[in-house]
C-alpha positions in Angstrom: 29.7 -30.8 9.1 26.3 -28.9 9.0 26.5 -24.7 9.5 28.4 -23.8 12.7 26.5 -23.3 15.6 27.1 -20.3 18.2 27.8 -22.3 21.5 28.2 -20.6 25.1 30.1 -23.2 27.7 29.9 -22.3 31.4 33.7 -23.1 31.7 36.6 -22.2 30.1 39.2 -22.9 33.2 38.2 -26.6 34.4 39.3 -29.6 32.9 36.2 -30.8 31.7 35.3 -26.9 30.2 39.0 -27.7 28.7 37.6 -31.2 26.8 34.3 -29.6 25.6 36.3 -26.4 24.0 38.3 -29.1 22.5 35.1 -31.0 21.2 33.6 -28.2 20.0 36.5 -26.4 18.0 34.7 -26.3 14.7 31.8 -24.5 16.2 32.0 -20.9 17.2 32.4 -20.7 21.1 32.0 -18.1 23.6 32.6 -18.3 27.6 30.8 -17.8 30.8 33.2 -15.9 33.1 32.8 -16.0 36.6 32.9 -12.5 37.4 29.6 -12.1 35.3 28.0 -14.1 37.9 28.5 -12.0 40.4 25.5 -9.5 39.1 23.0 -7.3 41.2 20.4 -8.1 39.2 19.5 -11.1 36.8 18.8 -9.7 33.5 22.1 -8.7 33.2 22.3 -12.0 32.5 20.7 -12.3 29.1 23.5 -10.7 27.5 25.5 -13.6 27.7 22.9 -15.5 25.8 22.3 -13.0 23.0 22.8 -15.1 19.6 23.4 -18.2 21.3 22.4 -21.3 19.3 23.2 -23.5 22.7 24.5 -23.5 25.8 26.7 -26.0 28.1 25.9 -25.9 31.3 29.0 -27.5 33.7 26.9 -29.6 36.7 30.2 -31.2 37.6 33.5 -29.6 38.5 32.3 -27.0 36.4 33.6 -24.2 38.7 36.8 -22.9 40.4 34.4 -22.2 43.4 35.6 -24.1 46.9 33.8 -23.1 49.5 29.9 -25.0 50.1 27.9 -22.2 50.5 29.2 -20.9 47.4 28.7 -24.2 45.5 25.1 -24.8 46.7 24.3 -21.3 45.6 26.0 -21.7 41.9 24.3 -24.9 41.0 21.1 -23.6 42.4 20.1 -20.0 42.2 23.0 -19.5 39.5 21.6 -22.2 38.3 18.4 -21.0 37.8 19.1 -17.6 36.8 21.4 -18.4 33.6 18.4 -20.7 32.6 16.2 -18.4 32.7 18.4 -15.8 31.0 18.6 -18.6 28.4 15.0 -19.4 27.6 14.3 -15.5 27.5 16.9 -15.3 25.3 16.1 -18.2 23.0 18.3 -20.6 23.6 17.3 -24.0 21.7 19.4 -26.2 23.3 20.9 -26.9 26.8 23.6 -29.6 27.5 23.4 -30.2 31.1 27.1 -32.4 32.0 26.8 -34.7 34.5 28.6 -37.5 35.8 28.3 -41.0 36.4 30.2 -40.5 40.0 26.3 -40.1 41.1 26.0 -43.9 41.2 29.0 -45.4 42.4 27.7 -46.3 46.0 25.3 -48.5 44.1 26.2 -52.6 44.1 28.2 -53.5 41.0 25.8 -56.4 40.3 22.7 -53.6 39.6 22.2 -52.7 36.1 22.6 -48.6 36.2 19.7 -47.0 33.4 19.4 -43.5 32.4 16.1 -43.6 34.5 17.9 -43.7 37.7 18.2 -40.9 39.5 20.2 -40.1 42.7 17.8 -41.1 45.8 20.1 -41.6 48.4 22.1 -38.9 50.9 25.7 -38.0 50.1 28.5 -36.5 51.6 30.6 -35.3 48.6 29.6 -31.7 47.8 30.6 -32.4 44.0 27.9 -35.1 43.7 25.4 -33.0 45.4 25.9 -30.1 43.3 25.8 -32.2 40.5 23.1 -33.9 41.9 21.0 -30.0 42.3 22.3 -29.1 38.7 20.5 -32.0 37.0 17.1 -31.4 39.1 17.3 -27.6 38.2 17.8 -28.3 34.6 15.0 -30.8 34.6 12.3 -28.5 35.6 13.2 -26.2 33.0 13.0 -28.9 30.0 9.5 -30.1 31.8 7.9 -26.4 31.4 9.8 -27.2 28.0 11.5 -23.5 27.8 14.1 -25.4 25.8 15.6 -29.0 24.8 17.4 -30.4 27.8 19.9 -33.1 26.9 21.6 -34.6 30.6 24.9 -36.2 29.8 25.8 -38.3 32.6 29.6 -38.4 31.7 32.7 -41.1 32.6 36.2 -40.1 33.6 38.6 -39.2 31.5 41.1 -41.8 32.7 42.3 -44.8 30.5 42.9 -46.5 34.1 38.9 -46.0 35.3 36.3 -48.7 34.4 33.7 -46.4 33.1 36.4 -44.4 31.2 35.5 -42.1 28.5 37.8 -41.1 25.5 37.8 -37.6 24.5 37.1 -39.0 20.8 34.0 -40.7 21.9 32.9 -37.7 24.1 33.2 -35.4 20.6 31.5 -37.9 18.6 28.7 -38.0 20.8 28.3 -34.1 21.3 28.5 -33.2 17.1 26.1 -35.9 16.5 23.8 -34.7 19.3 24.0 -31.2 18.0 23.2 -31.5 14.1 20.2 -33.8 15.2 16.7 -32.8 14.9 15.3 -34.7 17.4 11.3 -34.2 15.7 12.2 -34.7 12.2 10.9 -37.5 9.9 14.0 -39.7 10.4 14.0 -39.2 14.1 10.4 -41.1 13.8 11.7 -43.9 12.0 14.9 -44.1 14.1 13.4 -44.1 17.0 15.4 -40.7 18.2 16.1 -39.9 21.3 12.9 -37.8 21.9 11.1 -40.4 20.4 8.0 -42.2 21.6 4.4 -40.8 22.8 6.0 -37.3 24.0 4.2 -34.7 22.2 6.3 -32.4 19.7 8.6 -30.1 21.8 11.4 -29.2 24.1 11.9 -32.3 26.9 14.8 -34.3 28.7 16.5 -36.8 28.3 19.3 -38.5 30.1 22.8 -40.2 28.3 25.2 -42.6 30.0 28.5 -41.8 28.2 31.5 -43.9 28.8 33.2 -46.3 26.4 32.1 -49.9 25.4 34.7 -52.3 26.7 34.2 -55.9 28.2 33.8 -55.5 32.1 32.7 -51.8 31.8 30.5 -50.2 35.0 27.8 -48.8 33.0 26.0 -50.8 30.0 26.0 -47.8 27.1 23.5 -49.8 24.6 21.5 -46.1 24.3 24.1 -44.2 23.6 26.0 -46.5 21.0 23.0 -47.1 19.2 22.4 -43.6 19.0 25.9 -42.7 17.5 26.0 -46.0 15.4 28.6 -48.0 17.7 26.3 -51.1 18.2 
């Protein structure tokens, strides 16, 4: 493994917070806490970001927060604010988690792409919170403050047809993180930021489950990516 990178994750209490801390052992990792996000004025923020090589920012049931309002607020303003805090501070790196729960509604015969994005109304707060997450994060990676890398993840749940091991999920993430997306071999890889885009921060989106026969999302990108094809 390359040198150890200093990695901030919004969650330490949730499950999937649980599964990145888990992923990311060999790296050196510090924690949001929510009572830092209770501040009176945003630069108290920065702080949190001082020496941070990259951050992991929880879209989905990242939060022990239940109430709407509360929700809304985190995965917009919040949102905002500790993105901000991050590109003042330097941040190279965001990891924006997702889900793929944004697209079950759609028909099972329609072939999901990373280029979808969530255009219909929903009920489920989770999925519109992740939903707001995603958008937030995107405008930051378009005024290219930083490198925005959206994982649209599976369940963890050997029962669930887009089911993702923890194993894949950490192969995915180290390889995503010792990766220089502008170097030579990216150009003759075809890496992920890859194509006419000028040399800088951007987004990009990965559908992350495993590869099994019948499986709800086709994962071609991401297996070719972490040489599973």
């Amino acid at each position: 493994m390359k040198k150890k990178k200093n990695i901030l994750i919004s969650s330490s209490s949730t499950k999937i917070g649980k599964i990145l801390s888990k992923s990311l052992s060999n790296h050196n990792l510090k924690f949001i806490e929510e009572n830092s996000l209770n501040y009176k004025d945003t630069k108290e923020l920065n702080n949190i970001f001082q020496n941070i090589d990259i951050y992991f920012h929880i879209g989905y049931k990242g939060t022990s927060l239940n109430k709407n309002e509360d929700l809304i607020d985190f995965h917009t303003r919040k949102t905002y604010d500790l993105l901000y805090a991050a590109g003042e501070e330097n941040v190279e790196r965001i990891f924006s988690i997702s889900t793929l729960n944004l697209f079950l509604d759609i028909e099972s015969n329609l072939t999901v792409t990373e280029n979808w994005e969530l255009s219909f109304p929903v009920d489920d707060i989770d999925i519109l919170c992740a939903n707001l997450s995603e958008k937030v994060c995107k405008e930051f990676a378009r005024d290219q403050v930083f490198e925005v890398i959206n994982l649209r993840l599976g369940e963890i749940d050997e029962n669930s047809d887009y089911r993702l091991s923890e194993s894949k999920l950490s192969k995915s993430i180290e390889k995503f993180i010792e990766y220089d997306f502008y170097s030579e071999q990216s150009k003759l890889t075809r890496g992920p930021f890859n194509s006419a885009r000028k040399k800088g921060p951007n987004w990009i989106n990965y559908h992350l489950q495993d590869t099994f026969e019948g499986q709800r999302f086709l994962t071609n990108k991401i297996d070719n990516f972490i040489g599973e094809s």
